[in-house]
N, C-alpha and C positions, 0 to 999 in steps of 0.2 A: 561516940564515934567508933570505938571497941564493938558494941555491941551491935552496930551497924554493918560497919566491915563483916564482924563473923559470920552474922545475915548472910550476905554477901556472898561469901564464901562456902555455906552450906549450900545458895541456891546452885552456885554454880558448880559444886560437886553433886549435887541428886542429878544434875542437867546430865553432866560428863557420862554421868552413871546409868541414866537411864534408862539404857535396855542389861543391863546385868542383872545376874541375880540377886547383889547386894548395889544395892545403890543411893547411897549414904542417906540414909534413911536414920531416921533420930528418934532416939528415943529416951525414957525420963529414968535415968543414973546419973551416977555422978559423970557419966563421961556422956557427952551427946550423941558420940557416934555408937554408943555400946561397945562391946566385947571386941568388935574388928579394930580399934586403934591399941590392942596389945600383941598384938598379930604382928610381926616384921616381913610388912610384904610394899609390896607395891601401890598398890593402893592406901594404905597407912601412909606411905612416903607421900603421897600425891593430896591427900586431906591434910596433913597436914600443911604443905606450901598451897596448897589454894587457900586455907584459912588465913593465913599468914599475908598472903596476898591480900583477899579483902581487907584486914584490918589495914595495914601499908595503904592501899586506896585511900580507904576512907577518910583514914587519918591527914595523907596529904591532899585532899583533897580539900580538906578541913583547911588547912594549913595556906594553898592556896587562893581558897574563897575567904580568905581574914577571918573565918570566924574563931581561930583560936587566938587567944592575949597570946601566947609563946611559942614559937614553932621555930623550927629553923631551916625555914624556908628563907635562900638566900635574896638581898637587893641590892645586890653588888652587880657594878659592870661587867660584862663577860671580860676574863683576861686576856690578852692579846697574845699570849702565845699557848692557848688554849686551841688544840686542831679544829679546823672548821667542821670538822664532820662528829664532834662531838655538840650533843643539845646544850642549852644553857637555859634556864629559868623557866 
């Protein structure tokens, strides 16, 4: 599911990036993104919460289709004095 999410998360950063001149384009070092993820820019900032994101996805997603034995995806009632305008489950 790791490796899924990350998927995930590359596609939707080349998307983001598409008309730029770097647009998370990948390539084979030890870091996927190359040389741009040592860089303190903005875009560093933003590859990494979209990566971080798909994994998050995938992973609860996992979690809410049962296919993981351990998750802790809640099946508790919602509490009652929990604001309605907050989601539950």
């Amino acid at each position: 599911y790791i490796g899924d999410g990350a998927k995930t998360g590359i596609k939707e950063c080349q998307y983001q990036f598409r008309q730029r001149r770097w647009n998370c384009s990948t390539v084979d070092n030890t870091s996927v993104f190359g040389r741009v993820m040592h860089i303190g820019s903005r875009e560093t900032a933003f590859t990494y919460a979209i990566s971080a994101a798909g994994v998050v996805n995938a992973i609860s997603r996992a979690c809410r289709e049962g296919e993981l034995s351990t998750c802790g995806c809640s099946r508790a009632v919602r509490p009652r004095e929990l604001p309605r305008d907050w989601l539950w489950g």
